[in-house]
C-alpha positions in Angstrom: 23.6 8.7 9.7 22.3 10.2 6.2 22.1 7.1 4.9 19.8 6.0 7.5 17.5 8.9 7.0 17.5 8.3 3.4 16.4 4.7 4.1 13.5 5.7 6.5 12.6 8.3 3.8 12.7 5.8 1.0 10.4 2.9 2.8 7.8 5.4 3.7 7.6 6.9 0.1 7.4 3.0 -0.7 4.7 2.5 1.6 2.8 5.3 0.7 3.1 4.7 -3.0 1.7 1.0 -2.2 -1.3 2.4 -0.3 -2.1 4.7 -3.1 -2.3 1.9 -5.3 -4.1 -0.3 -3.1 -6.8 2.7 -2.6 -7.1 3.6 -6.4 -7.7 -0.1 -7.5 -10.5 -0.2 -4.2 -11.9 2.9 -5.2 -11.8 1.5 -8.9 -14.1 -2.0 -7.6 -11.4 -4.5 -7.7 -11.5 -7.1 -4.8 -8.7 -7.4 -2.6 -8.1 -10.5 -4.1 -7.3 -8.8 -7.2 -5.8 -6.1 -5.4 -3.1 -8.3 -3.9 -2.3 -10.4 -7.0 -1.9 -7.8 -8.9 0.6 -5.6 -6.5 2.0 -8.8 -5.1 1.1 -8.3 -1.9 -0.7 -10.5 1.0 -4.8 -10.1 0.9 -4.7 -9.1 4.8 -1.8 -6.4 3.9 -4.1 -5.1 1.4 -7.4 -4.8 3.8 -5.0 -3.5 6.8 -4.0 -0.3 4.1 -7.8 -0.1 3.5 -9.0 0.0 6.7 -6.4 2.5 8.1 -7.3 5.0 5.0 -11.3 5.1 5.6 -12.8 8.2 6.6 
């Protein structure tokens, strides 16, 4: 059962470490092209973080 917990802990500190970067590299003028090549993530990952963290 801890383990578990520690898991679910771990991917959403992973998560939210991603989405920082995604939002500091936006917020910084790269494209989401860039964005995703450089994290090595999918484009449409990248726009999905973007659009859920505008105010």
């Amino acid at each position: 059962m801890t383990l578990c917990i520690a898991e679910t802990s771990r991917s959403k500190l992973v998560h939210e470490a991603r989405a920082a970067r995604v939002l500091e590299a936006w917020r910084a003028g790269q494209s989401t092209h860039e964005i995703a090549a450089t994290l090595g993530i999918e484009e449409s990952e990248v726009c999905r973080i973007i659009e859920e963290n505008q105010a």
